[in-house]
C-alpha positions as CSV (number, residue, x, y, z in Angstrom):
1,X,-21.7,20.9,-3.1
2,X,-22.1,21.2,-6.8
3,X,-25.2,19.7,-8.3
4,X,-23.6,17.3,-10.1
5,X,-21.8,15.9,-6.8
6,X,-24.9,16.2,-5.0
7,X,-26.2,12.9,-6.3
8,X,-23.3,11.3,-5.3
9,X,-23.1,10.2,-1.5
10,X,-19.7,10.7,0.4
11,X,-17.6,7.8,2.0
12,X,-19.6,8.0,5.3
13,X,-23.1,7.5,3.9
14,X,-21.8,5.4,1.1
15,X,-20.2,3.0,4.2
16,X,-23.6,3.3,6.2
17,X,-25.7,2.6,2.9
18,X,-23.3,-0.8,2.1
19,X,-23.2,-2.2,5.3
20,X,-26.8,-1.7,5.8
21,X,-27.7,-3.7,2.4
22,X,-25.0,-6.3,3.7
23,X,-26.3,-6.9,6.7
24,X,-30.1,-7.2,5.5
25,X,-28.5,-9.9,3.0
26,X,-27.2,-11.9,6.4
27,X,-23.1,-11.0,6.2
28,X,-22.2,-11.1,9.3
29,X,-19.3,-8.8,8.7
30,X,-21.2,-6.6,7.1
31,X,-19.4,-3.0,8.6
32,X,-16.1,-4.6,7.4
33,X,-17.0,-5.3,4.1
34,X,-18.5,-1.9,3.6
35,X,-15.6,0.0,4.7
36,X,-13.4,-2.7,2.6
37,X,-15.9,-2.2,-0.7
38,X,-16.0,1.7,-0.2
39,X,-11.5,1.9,-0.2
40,X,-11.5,-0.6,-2.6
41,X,-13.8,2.0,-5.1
42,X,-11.9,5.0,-3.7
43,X,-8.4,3.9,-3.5
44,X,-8.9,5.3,0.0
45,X,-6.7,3.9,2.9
46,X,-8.3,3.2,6.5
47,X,-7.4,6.2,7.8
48,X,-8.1,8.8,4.8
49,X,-11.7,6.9,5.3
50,X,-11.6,8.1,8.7
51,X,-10.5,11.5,8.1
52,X,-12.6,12.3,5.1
53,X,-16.1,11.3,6.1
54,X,-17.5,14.3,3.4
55,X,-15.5,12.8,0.7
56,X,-17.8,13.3,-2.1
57,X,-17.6,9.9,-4.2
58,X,-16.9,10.2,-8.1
59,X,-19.7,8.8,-10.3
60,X,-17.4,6.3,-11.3
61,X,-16.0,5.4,-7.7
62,X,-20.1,5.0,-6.4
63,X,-21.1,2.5,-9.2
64,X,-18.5,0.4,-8.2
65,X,-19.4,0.5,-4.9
66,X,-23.0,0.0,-5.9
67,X,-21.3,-3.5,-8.4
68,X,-19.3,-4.4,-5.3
69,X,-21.9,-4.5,-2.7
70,X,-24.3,-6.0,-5.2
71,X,-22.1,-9.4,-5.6
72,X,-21.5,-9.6,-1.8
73,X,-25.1,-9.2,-0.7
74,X,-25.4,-12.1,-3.1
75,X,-23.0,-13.6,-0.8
76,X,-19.6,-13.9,-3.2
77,X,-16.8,-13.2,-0.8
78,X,-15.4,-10.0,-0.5
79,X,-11.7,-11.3,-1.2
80,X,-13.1,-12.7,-4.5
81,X,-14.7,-9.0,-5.4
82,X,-11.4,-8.0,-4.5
83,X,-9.1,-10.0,-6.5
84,X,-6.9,-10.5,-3.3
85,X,-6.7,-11.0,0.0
86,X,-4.4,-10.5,3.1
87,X,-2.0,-13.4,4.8
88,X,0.4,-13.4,7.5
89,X,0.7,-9.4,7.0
90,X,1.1,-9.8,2.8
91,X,-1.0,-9.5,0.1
92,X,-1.9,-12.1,-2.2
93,X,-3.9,-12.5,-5.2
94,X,-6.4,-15.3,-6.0
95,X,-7.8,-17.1,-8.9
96,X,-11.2,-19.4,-9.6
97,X,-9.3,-22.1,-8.5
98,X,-7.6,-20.9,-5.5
99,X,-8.6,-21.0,-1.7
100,X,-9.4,-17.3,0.1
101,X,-7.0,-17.7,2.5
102,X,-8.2,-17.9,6.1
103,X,-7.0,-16.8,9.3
104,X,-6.8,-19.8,11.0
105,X,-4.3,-21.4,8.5
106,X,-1.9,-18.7,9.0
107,X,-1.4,-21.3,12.5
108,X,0.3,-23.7,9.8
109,X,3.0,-20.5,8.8
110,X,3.2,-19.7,12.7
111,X,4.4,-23.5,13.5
112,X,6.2,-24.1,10.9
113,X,8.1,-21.0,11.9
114,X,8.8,-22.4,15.3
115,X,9.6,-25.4,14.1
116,X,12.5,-24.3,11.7
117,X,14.2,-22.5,14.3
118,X,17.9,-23.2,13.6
119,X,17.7,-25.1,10.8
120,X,20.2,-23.9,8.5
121,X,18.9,-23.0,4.9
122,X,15.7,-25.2,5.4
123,X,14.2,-26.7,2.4
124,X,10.1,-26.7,3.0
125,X,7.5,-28.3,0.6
126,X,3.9,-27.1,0.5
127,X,1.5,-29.7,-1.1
128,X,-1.6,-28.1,-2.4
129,X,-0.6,-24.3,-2.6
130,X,-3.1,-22.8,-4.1
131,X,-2.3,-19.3,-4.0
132,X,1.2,-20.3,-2.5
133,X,0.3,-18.2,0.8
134,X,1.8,-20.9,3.2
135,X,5.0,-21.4,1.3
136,X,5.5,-17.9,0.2
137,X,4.9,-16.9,3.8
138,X,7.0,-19.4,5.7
139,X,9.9,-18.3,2.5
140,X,9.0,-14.4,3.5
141,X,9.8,-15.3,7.4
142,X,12.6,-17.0,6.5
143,X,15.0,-15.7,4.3
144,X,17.0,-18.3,4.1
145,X,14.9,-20.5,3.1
146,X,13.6,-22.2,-0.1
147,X,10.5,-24.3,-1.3
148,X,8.3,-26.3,-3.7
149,X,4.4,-25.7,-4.0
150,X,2.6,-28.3,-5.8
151,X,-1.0,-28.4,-6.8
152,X,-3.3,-30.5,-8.9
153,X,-4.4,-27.0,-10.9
154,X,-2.2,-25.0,-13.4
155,X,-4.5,-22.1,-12.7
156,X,-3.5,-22.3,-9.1
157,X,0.2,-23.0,-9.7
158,X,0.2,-20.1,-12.2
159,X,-1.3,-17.9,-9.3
160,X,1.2,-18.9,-7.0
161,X,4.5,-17.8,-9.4
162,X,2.6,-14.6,-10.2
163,X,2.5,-14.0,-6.0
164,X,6.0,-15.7,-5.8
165,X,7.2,-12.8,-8.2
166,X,5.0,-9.8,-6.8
167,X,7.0,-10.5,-3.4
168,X,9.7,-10.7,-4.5
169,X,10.5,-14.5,-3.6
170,X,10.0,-16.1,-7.0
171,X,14.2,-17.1,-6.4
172,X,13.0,-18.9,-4.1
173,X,10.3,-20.4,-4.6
174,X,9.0,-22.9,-7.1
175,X,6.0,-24.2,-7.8
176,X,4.4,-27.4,-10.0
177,X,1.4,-28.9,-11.1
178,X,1.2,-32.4,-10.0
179,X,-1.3,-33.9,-7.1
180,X,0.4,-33.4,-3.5
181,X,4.0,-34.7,-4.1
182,X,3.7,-37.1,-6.3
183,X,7.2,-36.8,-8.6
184,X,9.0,-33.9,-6.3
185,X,12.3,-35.0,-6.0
186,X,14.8,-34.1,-2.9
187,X,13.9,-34.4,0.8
188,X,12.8,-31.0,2.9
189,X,13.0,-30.2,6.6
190,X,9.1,-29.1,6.5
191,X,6.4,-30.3,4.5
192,X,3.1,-27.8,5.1
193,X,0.0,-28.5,3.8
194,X,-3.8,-27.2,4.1
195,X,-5.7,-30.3,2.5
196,X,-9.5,-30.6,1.8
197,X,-10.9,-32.3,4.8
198,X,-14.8,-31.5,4.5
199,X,-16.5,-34.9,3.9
200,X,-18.6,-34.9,0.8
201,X,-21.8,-34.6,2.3
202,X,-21.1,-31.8,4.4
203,X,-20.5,-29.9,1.6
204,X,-23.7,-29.1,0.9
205,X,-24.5,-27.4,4.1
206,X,-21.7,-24.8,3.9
207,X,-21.9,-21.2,4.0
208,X,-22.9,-19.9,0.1
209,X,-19.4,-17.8,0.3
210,X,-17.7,-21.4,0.4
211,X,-19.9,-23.8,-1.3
212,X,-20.8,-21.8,-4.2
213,X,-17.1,-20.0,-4.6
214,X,-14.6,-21.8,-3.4
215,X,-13.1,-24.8,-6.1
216,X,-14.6,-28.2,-4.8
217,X,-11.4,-29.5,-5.3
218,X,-9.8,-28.0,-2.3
219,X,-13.0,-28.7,-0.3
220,X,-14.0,-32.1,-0.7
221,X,-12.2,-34.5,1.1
222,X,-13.8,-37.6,0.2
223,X,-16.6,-39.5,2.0
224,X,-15.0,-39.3,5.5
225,X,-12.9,-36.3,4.9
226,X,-9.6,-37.8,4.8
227,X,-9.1,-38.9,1.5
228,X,-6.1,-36.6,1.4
229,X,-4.6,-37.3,4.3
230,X,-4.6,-41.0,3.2
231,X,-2.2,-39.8,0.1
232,X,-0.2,-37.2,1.8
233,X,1.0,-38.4,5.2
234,X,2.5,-41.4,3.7
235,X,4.6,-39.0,0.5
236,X,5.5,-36.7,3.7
237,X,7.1,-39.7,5.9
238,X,9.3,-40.4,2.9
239,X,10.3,-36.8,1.6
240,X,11.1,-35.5,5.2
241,X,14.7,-35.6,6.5
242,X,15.2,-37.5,9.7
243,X,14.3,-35.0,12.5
244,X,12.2,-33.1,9.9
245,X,8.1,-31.9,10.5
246,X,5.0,-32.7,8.4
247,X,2.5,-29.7,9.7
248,X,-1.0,-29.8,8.4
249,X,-4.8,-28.1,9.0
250,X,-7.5,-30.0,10.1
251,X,-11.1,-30.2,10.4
252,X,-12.4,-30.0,14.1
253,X,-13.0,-33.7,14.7
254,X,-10.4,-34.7,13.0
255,X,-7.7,-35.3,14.9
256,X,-7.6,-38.7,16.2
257,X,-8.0,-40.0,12.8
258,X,-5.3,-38.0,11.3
259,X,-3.4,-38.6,14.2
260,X,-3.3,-42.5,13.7
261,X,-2.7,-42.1,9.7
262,X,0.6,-40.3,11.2
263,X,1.6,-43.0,13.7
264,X,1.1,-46.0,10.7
265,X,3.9,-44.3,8.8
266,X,6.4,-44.1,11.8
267,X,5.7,-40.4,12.8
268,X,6.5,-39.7,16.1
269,X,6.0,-36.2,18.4
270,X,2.7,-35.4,17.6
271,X,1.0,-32.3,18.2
272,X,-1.4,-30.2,18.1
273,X,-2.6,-26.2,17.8
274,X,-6.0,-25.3,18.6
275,X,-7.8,-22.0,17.1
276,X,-9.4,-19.1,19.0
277,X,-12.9,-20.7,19.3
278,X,-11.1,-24.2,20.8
279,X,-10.9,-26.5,18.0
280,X,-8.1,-28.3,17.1
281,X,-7.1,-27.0,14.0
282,X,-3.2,-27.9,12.9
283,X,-1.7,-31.1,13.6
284,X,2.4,-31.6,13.3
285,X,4.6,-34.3,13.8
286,X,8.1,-35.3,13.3
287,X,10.1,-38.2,11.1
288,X,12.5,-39.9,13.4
């Protein structure tokens, strides 16, 4: 090793240093995110970090590292560091005002899925895109399908048509800035949607990687948490086709509430999906 490389760690001790700063700063995924930080620096994939342990790092590549692991020992998420994150096996990328997209929702792609078995050139509405990971997902699954995502934020919409194009589904897909489906015109065979449902209060108390970085817009869902719900069930009931699905997240707790929001406006066949630690986290029903 030179002496001007011998300042510079390689990937293995660069990975150990990381995760053991993360983990002192309380991330509980701290080996993750250290592998994740030290690829993103190096442009390494998973297994050339496996292979290459001696790897000297570039000055260059290990001050990034050092900037990266700074802002996520201060608890920014990683996927924000990033600039995008992974979905339903595709990669998107986010904005200030757009949700990190979480595993659990990828349940709202999987039923929807299920649900449009069949259906013949289905026509699927996503209200409150965001990135546009649940449309553009369902649309990626589904290649005969097309869709609307709507948002409240024209950062968020522009996000989702910059996705929509880096997919290649942007023929598909369109997107506008409106609040939930207020002025959308037509009638779909799924409407998908992954409102905010934490109760104003609570908001307070969540992790610093959600409170502090996430948009409060597509958290706060009122003084009970279903401030959305009240708007959107009732749009779904009359955009949906006869025999089509409304599928939405949930909070844990939710569901009996949500449940009797869907039954005021007619919907029938109501169901359920529950996560991997037991909580019931989708909710779908169907219009006569």
């Amino acid at each position: 090793m030179s002496p001007a490389n011998s300042a510079s760690p390689n990937t293995q001790s660069a990975v150990r240093a990381v995760a053991r700063r993360l983990a002192a700063a309380g991330v509980d995924t701290s080996g993750l995110d250290a592998r994740l930080i030290v690829m993103h620096a190096t442009g390494m994939t998973h297994v050339e970090l496996l292979r290459e342990p001696e790897r000297i790092l570039s000055p260059g590549e290990a001050e990034t590292v050092s900037r990266c692991a700074g802002r996520r020992a201060a608890r920014e998420p990683l996927a924000r560091i990033l600039g995008h994150w992974n979905f339903f096996g595709l990669e998107f990328s986010l904005s200030a005002e757009t949700l990190v997209p979480r595993p659990e929702t990828e349940m709202v792609v999987e039923a929807g899925i299920e649900l449009l078995a069949g259906v013949h050139a289905p026509l699927i509405a996503d209200a409150g895109t965001g990135s546009g990971c649940i449309l553009l997902a369902l649309l990626h699954a589904l290649p005969q399908a097309s869709g609307t995502g709507t948002d409240q934020s024209a950062v968020a919409v522009d996000t989702a048509r910059k996705n929509a194009r880096a997919l290649g589904l942007d023929g598909r897909a369109r997107f506008a800035t409106t609040n939930w489906l207020d002025g959308i015109n037509g009638v779909f065979d799924l409407v998908v949607s992954n409102p905010p449902y934490v109760m104003s209060g609570d908001i307070a108390g969540l992790e610093p990687e959600v409170r502090l970085h996430d948009p409060p817009a597509a958290l706060d869902g009122g003084r009970d948490g279903f401030d959305a719900y009240r708007i959107l069930i009732p749009q779904a009931a009359e955009r949906l086709k006869p025999g089509g699905w409304l599928v939405m997240e949930t909070g844990s707790g939710q569901h009996n509430m949500v449940t009797s929001l869907l039954q005021d406006v007619g919907l029938v066949n109501i169901g359920t999906g529950r996560d991997m630690a037991g909580h019931e986290r989708i909710i779908q029903a169907q219009k006569p």
